[in-house]
C-alpha positions in Angstrom: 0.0 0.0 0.0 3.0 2.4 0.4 4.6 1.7 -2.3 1.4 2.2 -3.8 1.1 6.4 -2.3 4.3 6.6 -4.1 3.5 5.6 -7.0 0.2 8.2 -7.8 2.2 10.8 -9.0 3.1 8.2 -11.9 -0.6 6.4 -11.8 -1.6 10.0 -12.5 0.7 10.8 -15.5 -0.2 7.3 -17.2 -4.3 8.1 -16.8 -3.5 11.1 -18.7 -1.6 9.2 -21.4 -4.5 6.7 -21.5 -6.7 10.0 -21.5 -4.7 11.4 -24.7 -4.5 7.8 -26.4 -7.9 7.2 -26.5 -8.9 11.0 -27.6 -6.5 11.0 -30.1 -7.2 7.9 -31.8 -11.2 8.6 -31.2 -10.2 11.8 -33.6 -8.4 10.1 -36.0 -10.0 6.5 -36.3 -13.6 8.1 -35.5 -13.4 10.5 -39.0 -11.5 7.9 -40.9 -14.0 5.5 -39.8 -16.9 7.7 -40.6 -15.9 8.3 -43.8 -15.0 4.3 -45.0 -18.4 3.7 -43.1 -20.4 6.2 -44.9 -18.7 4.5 -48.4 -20.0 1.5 -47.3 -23.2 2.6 -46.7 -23.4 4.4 -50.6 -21.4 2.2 -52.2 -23.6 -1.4 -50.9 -26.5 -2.6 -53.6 -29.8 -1.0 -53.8 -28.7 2.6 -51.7 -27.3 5.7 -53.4 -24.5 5.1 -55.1 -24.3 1.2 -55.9 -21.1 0.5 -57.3 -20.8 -3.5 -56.5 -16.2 -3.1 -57.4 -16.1 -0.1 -54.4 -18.4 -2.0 -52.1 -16.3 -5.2 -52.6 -13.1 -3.9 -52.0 -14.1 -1.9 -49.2 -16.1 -4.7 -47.9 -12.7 -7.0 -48.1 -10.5 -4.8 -46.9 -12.5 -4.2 -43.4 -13.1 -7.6 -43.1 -9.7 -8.9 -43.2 -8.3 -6.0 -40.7 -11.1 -6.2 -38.5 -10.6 -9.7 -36.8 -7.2 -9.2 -36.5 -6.3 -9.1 -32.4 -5.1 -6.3 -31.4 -2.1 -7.5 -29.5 -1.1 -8.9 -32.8 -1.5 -6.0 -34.4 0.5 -4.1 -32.3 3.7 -6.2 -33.3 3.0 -6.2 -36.7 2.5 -2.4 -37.2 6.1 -1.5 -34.9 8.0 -1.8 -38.2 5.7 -0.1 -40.3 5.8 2.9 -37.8 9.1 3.2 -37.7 9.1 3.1 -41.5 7.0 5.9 -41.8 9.0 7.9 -38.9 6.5 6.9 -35.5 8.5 5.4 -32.6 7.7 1.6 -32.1 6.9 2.4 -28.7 5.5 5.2 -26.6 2.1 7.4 -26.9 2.8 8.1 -30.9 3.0 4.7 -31.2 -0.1 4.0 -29.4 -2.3 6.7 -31.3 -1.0 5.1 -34.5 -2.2 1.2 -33.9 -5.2 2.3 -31.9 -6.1 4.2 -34.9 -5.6 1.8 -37.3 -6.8 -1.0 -35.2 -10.5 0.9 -34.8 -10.5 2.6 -38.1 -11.9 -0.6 -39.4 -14.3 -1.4 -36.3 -15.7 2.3 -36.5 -16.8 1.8 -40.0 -19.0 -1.5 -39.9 -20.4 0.3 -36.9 -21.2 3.5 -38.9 -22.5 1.6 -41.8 -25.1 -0.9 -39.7 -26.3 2.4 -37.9 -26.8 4.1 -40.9 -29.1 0.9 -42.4 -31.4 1.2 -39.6 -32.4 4.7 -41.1 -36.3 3.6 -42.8 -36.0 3.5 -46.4 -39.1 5.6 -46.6 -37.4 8.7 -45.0 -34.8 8.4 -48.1 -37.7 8.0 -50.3 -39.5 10.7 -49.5 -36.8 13.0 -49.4 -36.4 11.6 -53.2 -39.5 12.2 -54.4 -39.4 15.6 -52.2 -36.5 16.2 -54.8 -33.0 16.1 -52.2 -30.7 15.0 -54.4 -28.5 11.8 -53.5 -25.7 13.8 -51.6 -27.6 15.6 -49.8 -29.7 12.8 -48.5 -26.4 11.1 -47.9 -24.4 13.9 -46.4 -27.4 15.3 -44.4 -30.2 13.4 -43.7 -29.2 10.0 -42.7 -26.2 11.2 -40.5 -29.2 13.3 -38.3 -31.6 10.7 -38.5 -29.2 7.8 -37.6 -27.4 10.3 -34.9 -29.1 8.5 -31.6 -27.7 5.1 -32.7 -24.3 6.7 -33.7 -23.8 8.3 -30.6 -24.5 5.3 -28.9 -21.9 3.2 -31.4 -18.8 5.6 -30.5 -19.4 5.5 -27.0 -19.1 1.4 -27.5 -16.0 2.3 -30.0 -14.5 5.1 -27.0 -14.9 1.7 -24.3 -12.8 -0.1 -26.7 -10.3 2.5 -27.2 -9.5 2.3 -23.4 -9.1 -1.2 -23.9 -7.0 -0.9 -26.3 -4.7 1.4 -24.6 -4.2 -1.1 -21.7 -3.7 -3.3 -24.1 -0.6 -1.3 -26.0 1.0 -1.0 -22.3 2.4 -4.9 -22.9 4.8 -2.9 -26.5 5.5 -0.6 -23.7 2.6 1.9 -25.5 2.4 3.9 -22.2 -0.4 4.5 -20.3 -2.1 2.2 -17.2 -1.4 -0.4 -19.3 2.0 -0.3 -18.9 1.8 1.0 -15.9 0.0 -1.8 -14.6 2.5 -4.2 -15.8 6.1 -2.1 -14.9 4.8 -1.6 -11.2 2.3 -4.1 -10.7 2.5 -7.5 -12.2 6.1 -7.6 -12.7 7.0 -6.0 -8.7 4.2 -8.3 -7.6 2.3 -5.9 -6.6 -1.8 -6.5 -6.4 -2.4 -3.1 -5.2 -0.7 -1.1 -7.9 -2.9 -3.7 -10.2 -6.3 -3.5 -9.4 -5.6 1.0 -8.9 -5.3 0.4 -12.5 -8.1 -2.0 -13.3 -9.5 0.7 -11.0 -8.8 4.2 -12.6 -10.0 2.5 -16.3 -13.3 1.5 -14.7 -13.7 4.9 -13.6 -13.4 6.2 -17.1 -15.4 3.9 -19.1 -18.3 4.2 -16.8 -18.0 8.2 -17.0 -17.7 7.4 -20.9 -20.6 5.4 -21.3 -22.4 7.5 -18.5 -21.9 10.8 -20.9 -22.4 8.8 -24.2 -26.0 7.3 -23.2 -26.9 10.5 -21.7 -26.1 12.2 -25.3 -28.1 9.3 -27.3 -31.2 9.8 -24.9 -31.5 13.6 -25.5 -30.9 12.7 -29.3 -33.6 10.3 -29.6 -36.2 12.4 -27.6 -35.8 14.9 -30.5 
């Protein structure tokens, strides 16, 4: 438990690097998801811009990254961030693979919250004479708003995941925290502060996010 006191100064500086993580890759990995999300959504048979090549390769390409786990994926993308100038370790290093690691999730979730919208909201606003992007671009986003809010607080849980996750590539964070001071000093209580502090912050996350969704969907 002493050893413990000591160490919040350092519990403290790794919450705000699992703080920073997670928002940064939320920033990065939510609009780059968005966007691949939203192509899926246009791009899939019968919506607005059926193109059956785009959807497939899209469709592939999200498939193949998305079941890959996420420890393993942190190994495999050190090389390729150093290639491209990104330390193989640290908080750069952890925006990067978080990023690239939910890029992928955030987009299926995008595009099967953006199905639920009724196709007779899209036809109407057809025969109402919206044209294609603006139905794409503006309606559906607002009308399928309550489940997305919903689908990023899910994807911001994850991220915090995640983050303990990267702290075994020594990623930062309580992750590595956790492991540096805890599991490898045999220390319980320097463990479960951890497990502790990440609680905290997914249950103000998802606290936020479903109060968000319910003032949506009252609208």
């Amino acid at each position: 438990m002493d050893r413990l006191i000591q160490l919040l100064p350092v519990m403290w500086e790794a919450t705000i690097e699992t703080l920073v993580v997670a928002s940064g890759a939320l920033v990065l990995g939510g609009i780059g998801g968005l966007v691949l999300g939203m192509a899926l959504y246009a791009t899939r048979a019968g919506s607005l811009f059926p193109n059956r090549v785009v959807f497939g390769v899209l469709n592939v390409v999200v498939n193949t990254f998305r079941p890959i786990p996420f420890i393993i994926l942190l190994l495999a993308l050190q090389p390729i961030a150093r290639g491209i100038g990104v330390p193989g370790t640290g908080v750069p290093f952890a925006i990067f693979a978080i990023t690239i690691a939910s890029l992928f999730a955030i987009s299926r979730i995008v595009e099967q919250n953006l199905l639920t919208v009724r196709p007779g909201i899209i036809e109407a606003a057809r025969a109402a004479g919206a044209s294609r992007s603006r139905i794409l671009f503006r309606l559906i986003p607002r009308e399928a708003l309550g489940p997305l809010v919903l689908g990023y607080t899910f994807v911001v849980v994850a991220l915090v995941d995640m983050t303990a996750i990267a702290g075994a590539v020594s990623a930062g964070g309580l992750g590595e925290f956790a492991i540096n001071y805890g599991s490898k000093q045999f220390n319980p209580w320097v463990t479960w502060s951890a497990v502790l502090v990440i609680v905290i912050i997914v249950q103000a996350v998802q606290f936020v996010g479903n109060t968000l969704a319910r003032r949506v969907l009252r609208r």
